[in-house]
C-alpha positions, 0 to 999 in steps of 0.5 A: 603674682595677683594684686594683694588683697591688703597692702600696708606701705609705710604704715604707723600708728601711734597713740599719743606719744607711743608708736603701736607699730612703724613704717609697715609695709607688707601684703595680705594675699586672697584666699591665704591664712595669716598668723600675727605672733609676738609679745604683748604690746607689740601690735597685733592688734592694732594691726587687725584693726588697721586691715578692719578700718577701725584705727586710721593710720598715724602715717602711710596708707593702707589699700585694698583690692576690691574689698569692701569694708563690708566684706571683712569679718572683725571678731575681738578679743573676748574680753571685749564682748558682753556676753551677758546680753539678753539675746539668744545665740541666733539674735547675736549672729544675726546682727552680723548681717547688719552690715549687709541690710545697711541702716534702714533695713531690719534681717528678714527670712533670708537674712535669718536662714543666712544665720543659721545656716552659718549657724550650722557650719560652726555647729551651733544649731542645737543651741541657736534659741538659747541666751548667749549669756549661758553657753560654754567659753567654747561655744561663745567663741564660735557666736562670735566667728559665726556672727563675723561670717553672717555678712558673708565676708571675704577676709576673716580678723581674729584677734587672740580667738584662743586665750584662755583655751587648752592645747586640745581646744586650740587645735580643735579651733584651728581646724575649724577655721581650716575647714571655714577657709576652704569652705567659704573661699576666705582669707583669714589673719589671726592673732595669737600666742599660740606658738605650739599649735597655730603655725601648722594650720596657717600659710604664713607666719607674722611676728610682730613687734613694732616695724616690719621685716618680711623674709622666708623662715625655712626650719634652718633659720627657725631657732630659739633665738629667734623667739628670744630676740622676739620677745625678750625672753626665753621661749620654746622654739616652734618649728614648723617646716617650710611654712613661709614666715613674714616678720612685722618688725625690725628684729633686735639683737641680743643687745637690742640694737635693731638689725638691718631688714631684710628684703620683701618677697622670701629672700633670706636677709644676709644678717644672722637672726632675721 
């Protein structure tokens, strides 16, 4: 098997007296697709921002295999993002060149034909020279990820790219990132509650809530109790075939006493609910 283009080893982050996420240890291979599911609070992001740089670790390391930091598209949660800034769509996707030119360089043509070429990908060119601030939800979410693709990345974040979104508009954004993956060679780890869309357009399914658990999940163990147990709640059950599962979390029981992990590398644990 190759070297894995992120590895978490016993990663945890905690902010003041609470614990985001503990002793994680799991691997993000090149050239897959990865969706983070599970609750609000339990990590997602935190986990996204681990992989981008932007939180240091409480405790444990987090490598990468030939990657650079520059080469990790990073697109956050929308409510995150003033939309209402005077620029156009072009001037937004450019400033993810900005990683590339370094702190002393202004983009020049080169970096504006790299715009609008991803521009282009993302179909935006018709509305490139409009401000950004009067464009559609949909259209906005795609400044971001072409803004994210502009430095060229090899690793694509997205953090919850679909709130807010119909069933339609998801399954038309997850192909999009379908189409961008195979496209422009990219791995891409995404975020989200989408648990009636997401699973089939990915290679790997991660829920999380907290620790780290890694195990295949074929449709013989995928069961509404595993979603209760994941989010305390009763939830729809998603089955998605034999898509390799990767559970970051040590799964509770019905009575939330946590259950002994299972081991790494697709092997079923020998407890019920993993």
């Amino acid at each position: 098997m190759s070297e894995p283009l992120v590895k978490f080893e016993g990663v945890t982050v905690k902010y003041g007296d609470v614990t985001a996420l503990s002793n994680v240890n799991c691997e993000i291979f090149k050239a897959t697709s990865t969706a983070l599911l599970g609750p609000n609070g339990g990590g997602k992001t935190t986990f996204l921002k681990l992989v981008a740089g932007l939180v240091k670790p409480t405790g444990g390391k987090v490598s990468y295999h030939k990657l650079k930091r520059s080469r990790i598209g990073y697109v956050p949660q929308e409510s995150d993002v003033d939309w209402q800034f005077p620029v156009t769509a072009l001037d937004v996707v450019l400033m993810g060149r900005y990683p590339v030119l370094g702190l002393v360089r202004w983009p020049g043509k080169k970096d504006k034909a790299a715009a609008l070429d991803i521009c282009s990908e993302v179909g935006l060119l018709k509305v490139a020279s409009r401000p950004v601030g009067t464009l559609s939800g949909g259209q906005k979410q795609r400044v971001a990820i072409a803004r994210a693709l502009a430095g060229r990345p090899e690793l694509l974040l997205l953090d919850e790219p679909t709130s807010g979104a119909d069933v339609k508009a998801k399954d038309q954004f997850y192909s999009l990132i379908s189409y961008l993956k195979e496209r422009l060679l990219l791995t891409v780890i995404i975020a989200s509650h989408d648990l009636q869309v997401v699973p089939k357009f990915v290679d790997d399914v991660a829920c999380v809530a907290g620790g780290v658990h890694m195990h295949s999940c074929p449709s013989d163990i995928w069961d509404e109790g595993h979603f209760q147990r994941l989010y305390g709640t009763e939830v729809e059950a998603v089955l998605h075939g034999k898509v390799p599962h990767r559970m970051v979390d040590v799964h509770r029981s019905e009575r939330g006493k946590p259950e002994p992990a299972a081991g790494h590398g697709g092997k079923k644990s020998s407890k019920k609910g993993g």
